[in-house]
Structures are given as C-alpha cells and as structure tokens.
TORDOSE-814604 format. One line per 3 residues: for each residue z, y, x of C-alpha. Coordinates in steps of 0.1 Angstrom, whole numbers. Example, Ala and Ser with C-alpha at 12.3 -4.5 7.8 and 13.67 -1.06 7.14 Angstrom:
78/-45/123  71/-11/137
***
This chain:
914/809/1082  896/829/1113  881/814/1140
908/822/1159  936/806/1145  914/774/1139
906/772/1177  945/776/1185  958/754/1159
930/726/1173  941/729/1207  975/723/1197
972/692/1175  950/665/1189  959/631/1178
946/613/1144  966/632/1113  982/658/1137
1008/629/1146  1019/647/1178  1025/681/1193
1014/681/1232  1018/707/1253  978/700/1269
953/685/1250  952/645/1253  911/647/1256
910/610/1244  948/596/1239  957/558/1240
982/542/1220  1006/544/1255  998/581/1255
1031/593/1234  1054/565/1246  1044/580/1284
1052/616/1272  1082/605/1253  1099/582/1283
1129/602/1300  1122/578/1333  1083/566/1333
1076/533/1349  1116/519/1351  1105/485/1360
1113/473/1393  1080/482/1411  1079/459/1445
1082/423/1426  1072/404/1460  1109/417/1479
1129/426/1450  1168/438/1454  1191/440/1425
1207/479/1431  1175/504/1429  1173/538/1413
1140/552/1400  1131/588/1410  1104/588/1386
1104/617/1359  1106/656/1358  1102/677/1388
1099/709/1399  1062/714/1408  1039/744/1424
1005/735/1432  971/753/1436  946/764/1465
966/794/1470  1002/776/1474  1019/776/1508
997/748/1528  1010/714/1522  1000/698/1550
1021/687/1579  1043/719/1571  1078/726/1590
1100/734/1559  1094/737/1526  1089/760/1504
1116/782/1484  1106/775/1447  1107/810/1440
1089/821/1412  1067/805/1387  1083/769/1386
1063/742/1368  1075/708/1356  1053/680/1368
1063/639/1349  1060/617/1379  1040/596/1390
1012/610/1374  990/631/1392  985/671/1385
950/663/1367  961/643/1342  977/654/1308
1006/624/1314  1015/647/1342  1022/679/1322
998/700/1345  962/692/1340  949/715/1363
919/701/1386  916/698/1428  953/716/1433
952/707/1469  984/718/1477  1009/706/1461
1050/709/1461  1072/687/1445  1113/690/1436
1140/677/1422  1178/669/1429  1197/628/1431
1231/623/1437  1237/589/1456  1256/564/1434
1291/563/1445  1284/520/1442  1261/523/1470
1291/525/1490  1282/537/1528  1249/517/1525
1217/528/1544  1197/548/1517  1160/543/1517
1133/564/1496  1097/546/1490  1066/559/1473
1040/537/1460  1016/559/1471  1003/593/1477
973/610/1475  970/619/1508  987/635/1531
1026/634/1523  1055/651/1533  1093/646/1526
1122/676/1532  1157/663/1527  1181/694/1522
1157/710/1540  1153/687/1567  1120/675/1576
1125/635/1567  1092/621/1574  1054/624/1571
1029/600/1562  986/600/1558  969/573/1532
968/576/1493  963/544/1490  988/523/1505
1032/523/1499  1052/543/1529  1090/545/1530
1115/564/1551  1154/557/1559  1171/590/1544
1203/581/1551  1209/610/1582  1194/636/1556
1220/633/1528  1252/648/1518  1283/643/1497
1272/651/1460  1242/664/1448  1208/662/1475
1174/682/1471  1142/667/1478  1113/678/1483
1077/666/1489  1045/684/1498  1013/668/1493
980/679/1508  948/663/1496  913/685/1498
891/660/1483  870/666/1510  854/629/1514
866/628/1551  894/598/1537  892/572/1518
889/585/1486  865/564/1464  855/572/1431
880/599/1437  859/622/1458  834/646/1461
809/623/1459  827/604/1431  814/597/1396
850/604/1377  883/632/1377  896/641/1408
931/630/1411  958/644/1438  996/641/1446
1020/613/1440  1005/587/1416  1026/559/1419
1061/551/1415  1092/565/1436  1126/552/1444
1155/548/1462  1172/513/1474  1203/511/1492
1204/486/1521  1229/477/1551  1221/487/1592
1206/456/1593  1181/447/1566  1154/427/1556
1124/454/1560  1087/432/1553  1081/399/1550
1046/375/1554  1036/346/1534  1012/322/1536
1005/295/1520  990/259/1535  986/233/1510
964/211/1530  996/207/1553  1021/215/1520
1041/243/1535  1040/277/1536  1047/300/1566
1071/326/1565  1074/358/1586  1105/378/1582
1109/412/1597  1141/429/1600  1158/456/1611
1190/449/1634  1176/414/1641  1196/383/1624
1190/350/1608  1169/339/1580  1179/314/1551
1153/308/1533  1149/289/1497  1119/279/1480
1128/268/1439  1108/257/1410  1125/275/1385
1163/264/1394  1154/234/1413  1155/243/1455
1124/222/1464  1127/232/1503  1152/253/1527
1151/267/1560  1163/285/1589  1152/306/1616
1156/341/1634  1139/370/1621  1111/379/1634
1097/347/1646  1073/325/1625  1086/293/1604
1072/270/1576  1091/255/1545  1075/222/1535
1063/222/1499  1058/186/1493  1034/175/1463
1027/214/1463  1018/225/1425  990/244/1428
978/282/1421  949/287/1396  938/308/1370
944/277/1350  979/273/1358  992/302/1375
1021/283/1392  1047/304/1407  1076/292/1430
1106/315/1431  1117/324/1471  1151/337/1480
1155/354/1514  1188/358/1529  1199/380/1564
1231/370/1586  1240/383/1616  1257/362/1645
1286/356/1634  1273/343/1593  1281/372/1575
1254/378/1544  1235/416/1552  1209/411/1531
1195/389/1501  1159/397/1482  1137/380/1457
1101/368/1462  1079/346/1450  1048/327/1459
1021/309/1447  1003/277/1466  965/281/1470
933/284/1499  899/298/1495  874/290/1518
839/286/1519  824/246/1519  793/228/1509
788/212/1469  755/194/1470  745/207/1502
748/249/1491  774/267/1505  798/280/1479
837/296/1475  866/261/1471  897/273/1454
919/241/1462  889/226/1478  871/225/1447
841/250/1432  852/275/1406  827/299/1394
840/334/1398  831/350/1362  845/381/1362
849/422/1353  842/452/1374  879/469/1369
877/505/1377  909/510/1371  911/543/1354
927/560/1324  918/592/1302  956/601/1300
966/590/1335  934/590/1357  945/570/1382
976/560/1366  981/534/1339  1005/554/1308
1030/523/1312  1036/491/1327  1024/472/1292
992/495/1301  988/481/1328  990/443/1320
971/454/1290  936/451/1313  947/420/1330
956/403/1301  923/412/1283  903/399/1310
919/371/1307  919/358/1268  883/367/1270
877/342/1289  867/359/1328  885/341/1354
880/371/1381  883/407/1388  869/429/1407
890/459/1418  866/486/1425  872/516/1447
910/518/1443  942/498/1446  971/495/1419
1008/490/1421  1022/464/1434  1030/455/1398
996/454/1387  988/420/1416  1024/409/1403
1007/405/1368  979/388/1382  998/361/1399
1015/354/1367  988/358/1343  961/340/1369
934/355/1373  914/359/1408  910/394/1425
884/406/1448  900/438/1465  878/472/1469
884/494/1502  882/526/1483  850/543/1501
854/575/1524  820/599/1519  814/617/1553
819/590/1574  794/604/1600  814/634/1605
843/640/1630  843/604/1631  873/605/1659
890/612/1630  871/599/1597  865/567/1609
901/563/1627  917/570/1592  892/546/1572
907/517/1596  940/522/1597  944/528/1558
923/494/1557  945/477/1573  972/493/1558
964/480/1522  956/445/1536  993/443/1547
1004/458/1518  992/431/1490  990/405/1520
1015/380/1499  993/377/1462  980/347/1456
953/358/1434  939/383/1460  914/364/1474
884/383/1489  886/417/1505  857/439/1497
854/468/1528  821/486/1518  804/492/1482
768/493/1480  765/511/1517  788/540/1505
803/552/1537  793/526/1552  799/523/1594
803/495/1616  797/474/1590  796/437/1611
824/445/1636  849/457/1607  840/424/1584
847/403/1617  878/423/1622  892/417/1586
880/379/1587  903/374/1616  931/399/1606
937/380/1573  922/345/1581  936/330/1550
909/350/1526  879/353/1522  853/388/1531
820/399/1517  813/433/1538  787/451/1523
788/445/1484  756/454/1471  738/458/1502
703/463/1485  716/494/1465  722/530/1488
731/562/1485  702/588/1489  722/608/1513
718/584/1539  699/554/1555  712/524/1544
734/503/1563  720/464/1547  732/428/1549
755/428/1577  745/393/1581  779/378/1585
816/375/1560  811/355/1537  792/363/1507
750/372/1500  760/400/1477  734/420/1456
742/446/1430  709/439/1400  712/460/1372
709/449/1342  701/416/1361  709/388/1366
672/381/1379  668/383/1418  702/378/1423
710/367/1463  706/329/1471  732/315/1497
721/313/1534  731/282/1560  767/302/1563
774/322/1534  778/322/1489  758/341/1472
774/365/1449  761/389/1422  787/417/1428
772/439/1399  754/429/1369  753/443/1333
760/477/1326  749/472/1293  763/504/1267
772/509/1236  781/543/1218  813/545/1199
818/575/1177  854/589/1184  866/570/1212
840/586/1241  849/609/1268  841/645/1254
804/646/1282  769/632/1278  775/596/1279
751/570/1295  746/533/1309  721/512/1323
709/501/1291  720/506/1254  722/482/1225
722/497/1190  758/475/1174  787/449/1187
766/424/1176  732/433/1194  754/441/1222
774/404/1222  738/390/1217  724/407/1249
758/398/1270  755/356/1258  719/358/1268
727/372/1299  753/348/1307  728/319/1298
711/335/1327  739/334/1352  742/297/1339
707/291/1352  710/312/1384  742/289/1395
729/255/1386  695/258/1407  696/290/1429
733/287/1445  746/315/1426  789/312/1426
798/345/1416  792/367/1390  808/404/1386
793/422/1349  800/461/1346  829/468/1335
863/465/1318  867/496/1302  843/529/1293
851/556/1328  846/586/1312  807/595/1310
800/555/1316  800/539/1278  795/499/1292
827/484/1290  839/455/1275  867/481/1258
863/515/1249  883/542/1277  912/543/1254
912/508/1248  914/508/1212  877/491/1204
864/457/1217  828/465/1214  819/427/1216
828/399/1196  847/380/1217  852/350/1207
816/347/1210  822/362/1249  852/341/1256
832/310/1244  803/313/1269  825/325/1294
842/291/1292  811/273/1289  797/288/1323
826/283/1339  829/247/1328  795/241/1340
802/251/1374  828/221/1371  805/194/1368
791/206/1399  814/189/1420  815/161/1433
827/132/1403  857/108/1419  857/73/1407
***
C-alpha cells in the first residue's frame, strides 16, 4: 500500500479497531464521542432545571452554517445573510472548533447559523419565546428576516420573545455570531492569551418555550435557615399573583402568597439541611394569576437550605457551612473536552466529572475560567458537592477600558444572576492569579454586597502574575488569603484577623499515559513515573494539607485538576476520561480522612 492511500485511509478511521467512520478526525475520542455524533437532537434534556415548564421544544441539532474571516461580518449586522453558496452543516451546540460540531475549523470569527421550526399547533396562540444557553460572543437573531434581537456575553443565558417575528407554518432562523478572540472580553482560557483551543459560536443549548402575555419571567431564592425560611422574589411579566409551594417530595411543608415582584418568605420549619453529605432538595412550585384567579403560568423549582459565612473555630477565622467548619477538599475543574472543547458530548458527560469528584472522595470544585449549563450546577445540588465559581478572565484589560472593563462588569454580574439560586455555589471567584486583573478591591466589595448570601475571594492566587503585567496582589479584603504553591502545599496563606486562608492551587503533579494524551508535547509541574508512585506522592501531599489545617489555619484546599486539558497531563483522569491514573480508593480514603479531621475541629457539644 503507498503512502498515500495509508495517510487517507488513517485520516478516515480513527477510533480503536476502525469502529467508526467520522467525517473529521476525533484527535482523542471519548466513549460519548459516537453517541454525540449519532444523536438526531443533542442535549434533549430539559436545560433550565431551576424554572422548568412542561411544553419545550429543543432547537438543538443540524443547521445550516457559514463561517470564516472572510464571511459577511457578524457583528451587530442589519439582515442576514442569503445562504447562497457553499452551505455547511454545523451539530448544535457545539462550537465550529470542535469535531462534535462537524466543522473543526479554528478562530471562524464570523459565524452564520440556519435552520427552519414550525410552531406546534398545541402551543395554541401562546407567546413564543427562544433562549440560548449561551453564546460566544456577540449574538444576533433574524426571524424571517427580521432583526429579533442582539445580545454581548458568551458566558451567560439571553432570551428574546419571538412571538411578532413568526408566521403560520414553517419560520427561518437565523443567528450570526461574532467573536474575534481578541482578549478585549471575558474570554478565559479561551483567548489569546489562553493555554487551550479556541472555541466560538453557540456552545450551549437552544430552545423554544411557549408562554402566556403574562408570564413568570426570573425568579430569586434565598435561603435563611437561621430564621427557617427562604425568600422568594418573583418577576413577571404582566404583573399578577404568586402561589407559591414548598414540598418534601409530595408532602407541601409551606405555602404562600404575594404579588409579583415584591419580596416574600416561606417558612421552612425544622429546615433539613444542604450538604455534600446529604444533598437535600425541596421541590418548589410557582404559580401566576391575574386579578381575577385565573392560572397564567405554573413552573418547577427547587431549592436547597444552607449559609456559608465566615466565623471563628478556636479563635482562626474559617468558612461555616450550617455554622459548622467543613474543610473544602477539592478539584480544579477546567471544564473542557477533546471532542467538545467547551462542550461536554452529553448530559451523562457532563455528570460524569461531577460524579467522579465525588465518589473520590473531594467535597469541592473549583470551576475555573468558565461557566457550564445550568444543568451542570443542577447536578451539583443533587449530587452535593460545593462550587467555587471562576469569572472567566478578560486579557487586555488595560485597553479601551470604556469598553473592556464595562463589558467585564456587566457579564460578571450577569453570571451571578444567572446561577444565583444553586445551593452548592458558594464562593464567587472574580480574578485568577492577577489575570486581567483591575479594580480588584472595589469589584470584590461590589460582588460581597451584590450577592450577600456567599462568600468572595477576589484575587485567587495573588502571589502568582502574568509577565505581561505588574501584578495586581492581595486585595486585602473578600474573604479568603488565597495563594496558588505549586507543587505545594508548603507556604500556603495563613488566615488574617478577617479572612480564611485558602490554597486555591496545589498539585499539578503528571503522569504520562500512552494513547490517551492530546497529540502535542505534554507537561506538568512535576512527573511521577506509575499510578502508584503517583497515588504515593498525592497521599503524602494530602498528609501535608492535614498538617497545614490543624496548626496554620489552612480551610481550603484546591489540587490541579480533574481531567488532562490538552498539553497539561495532571489530572486525576486522563482528557478522554477513560484512565484513573490514581488508585482511588487509596485517594478517596485520605480524602475522607482529612476531611474528617477538619471535624473534630469544632467545637464538641455535650
């Protein structure tokens, strides 16, 4: 056989016994990799658990798709484009980069997407409302033609009310997405000055949901154990009444009644408790009336009962979940796939990480640089396990910063409201080792006092910095001393008068795995030769933390990282998640043991 016909037959068949024909090369496939290419309608599962309606129809799939530098520009346009020409299919919501996507082309920039939906006839004369999950960055929606709506952030969920737009019978959409990777938006690992694959476009789920004139459009829940109650916020549209009905599974354990818009609390009494020991959920059912009692609108929520605040143990300041220390042991989650980039392959891909996490024993994650579907916190609540929210980072903060810094802020805020109602979120994390940073104290007081109800460590890593520019430091307020120590944990931060000390980033410790590596020059921090050298170095380690919490006021503790990210080989899993590279049972066991440790720091009762 030539040369020739090797390298084509090779670039055809990738997978282990030439199992699967794909039209682009899977670089390094996961077992979700052929159920993604295989699924008609990717991601079917209702994706906004926390205000859930029961008629819903998923727009996720094939479209039409043209994209490149030298497409029509995509940003802001006036009409769009006439699909004329070489027309592309694109499998939503996975962005152009990746191979899920069907494109695999890198930085398109401009990018156009199409396809057809013909209302339900069920949906009767009902509002129609499209959402996106998110896109990366700047988004625009055409219905028949007709400029719908526009929206900046790829980060946080946007929706528009179509209803004006559509027509009898079959309706064109089209978006156009504009997103130059330029580092002048939030952007984090996903930028110019980002370690990983570019990714662009829409990368998370969208639908359509009918709804009546007036409509339940957000709501806002918080809970207050101390006071067992929670307080409720719900916005409508039209105005109206709220009914609201708090259950343990079928049993209503408080109801009430007020206007929307306007605050009100249901009283929880004997509240049980959210933890990542027993992830507690109480079911919520919101109903909206008009005047004269007529039902409008009824969703499905949930909530879970929990506080974190700072307090004293022994005289050191440390994190109380329920008024009680937990060490926070957890994984730097990075979030990203080597068939989906920023998109998990499926839903069961994406509990796969949380659930992981959790049977080995971690209590915590960190989720670095990026957010996830709103599915991805719903698994969290259920699962329990604690999250510690990135701000994705933004590179050129120092120019135009009218603008760059505007759009930094308003996206933060934007992503705060957005996952506002998860009980496991409980820390929000605006700057990363002085990566972008800018008014670094002012913006950790803002989000403090924005979302009083969590806690806020504002410069993560604060003794690490880019070389690029002069480092920003300890902001000197939030809530956390956090230093990055790699591989650590030695000269780890010590708590001050006011605030925990937290190792944000420890570890990085690698270990090569023939076969299941991203095709580059792979590295870590530090390399062990086998699983169990490597399981060996992490239990020492750990011992280490141990020691750090007991007598220096250590409460947090962050090792690097879930999952191989493409050239970095110091996960916990290999990048396509199909080798544990630790024993870990032996993990999960000193996991558990530190943990339980930090337990007998509190205070006994008699």
């Amino acid at each position: 056989m030539n040369i020739f016909r090797k390298s084509l037959l090779y670039s055809l068949f990738y997978f282990v016994g030439c199992q699967a024909l794909l039209a682009q090369v899977a670089k390094l496939p996961t077992r979700w990799t052929r159920e993604a290419l295989d699924t008609k309608i990717p991601f079917s599962e209702y994706p906004r658990p926390q205000l859930q309606r029961n008629q819903w129809m998923c727009l996720n799939g094939q479209w039409d798709y043209i994209g490149g530098k030298d497409v029509a520009n995509a940003l802001n346009p006036i009409k769009p484009i006439a699909f004329d020409g070489k027309i592309e299919k694109i499998r939503v919501p996975y962005c152009p980069e990746s191979v899920l996507s069907g494109i695999q082309r890198a930085q398109e920039i401009n990018l156009w997407y199409r396809r057809t939906v013909e209302v339900p006839s069920d949906w009767g004369n009902k509002q129609v409302l499209i959402h996106f999950g998110a896109v990366d960055h700047n988004a625009t929606l055409f219905v028949n033609g007709q400029k719908a709506g526009t929206h900046s952030g790829g980060y946080d969920s946007f929706s528009f009310d179509i209803s004006s737009f559509l027509k009898k019978g079959e309706n064109t959409l089209v978006v156009a997405a504009y997103d130059p990777n330029d580092g002048k938006a939030p952007s984090g690992k996903n930028g110019p000055r980002g370690d990983y694959t570019f990714s662009s476009g829409i990368w998370q789920t969208v639908w359509l949901e009918p709804v009546n004139k007036n409509y339940i459009k957000s709501i806002r829940l918080l809970p207050d154990p101390a006071n067992s109650r929670l307080k409720v916020e719900v916005n409508s549209e039209g105005g109206g009444n709220i009914t609201a009905i708090a259950l343990n599974g079928k049993k209503v354990v408080a109801q009430a009644k007020a206007a929307a818009g306007t605050v009100f609390y249901l009283p929880i009494e004997n509240p049980v408790l959210w933890s990542p020991d027993k992830p507690f959920l109480y079911d919520l059912k919101l109903s909206l009336s008009g005047n004269n009692g007529t039902v409008t609108d009824e969703v499905k929520s949930y909530f879970g009962m929990r506080d974190i605040k700072l307090g004293k143990v022994n005289g050191t300041v440390r994190p109380l979940l329920n008024g009680k220390f937990v060490v926070q042991l957890g994984l730097l989650d990075q979030g990203y796939w080597p068939d989906g980039v920023l998109t998990a392959p499926t839903d069961e891909a994406l509990k796969y990480d949380i659930q992981f996490t959790k049977d080995a024993g971690y209590n915590l994650i960190r989720k670095h640089m990026k957010t996830e579907p709103q599915r991805f916190y719903y698994w969290a609540d259920k699962l329990g396990l604690l999250v510690w929210q990135d701000m994705p980072a933004i590179w050129y903060q120092d120019e135009d910063t009218l603008r760059t810094r505007k759009v930094f802020r308003q996206e933060l805020k934007a992503i705060i409201d957005d996952h506002y109602n998860s009980p496991s979120i409980i820390a929000w994390v605006p700057f990363n080792e002085n990566w972008g940073a800018f008014d670094v104290k002012n913006i950790t007081d803002w989000v403090k006092k924005y979302d009083t109800s969590r806690l806020v460590n504002g410069n993560s890593g604060f003794n690490n910095n880019p070389s690029y520019q002069k480092p920003y430091g300890d902001p000197g307020n939030g809530d956390f001393v956090d230093t990055h120590i790699y591989v650590g944990p030695y000269k780890a931060s010590v708590p001050d008068e006011r605030r925990a000390a937290s190792l944000g980033e420890f570890g990085g410790v690698g270990l090569f795995t023939r076969d299941h590596m991203w095709p580059v020059e792979n590295n870590a921090y530090d390399y062990e030769p086998t699983r169990t050298a490597l399981t060996d170095r992490y239990v020492f380690l750990l011992d280490q933390v141990e020691q750090l919490m007991k007598y220096k006021g250590l409460s947090v503790a962050i090792y690097t990282q879930t999952t191989d990210v493409e050239h970095e080989v110091n996960g916990l899993l290999t990048y396509d998640r199909a080798v544990e590279k630790m024993e870990n049972d032996r993990i999960k066991a000193v996991n558990e043991a530190v943990i339980r440790e930090g337990d007998k720091l509190n205070p006994q009762l008699e």
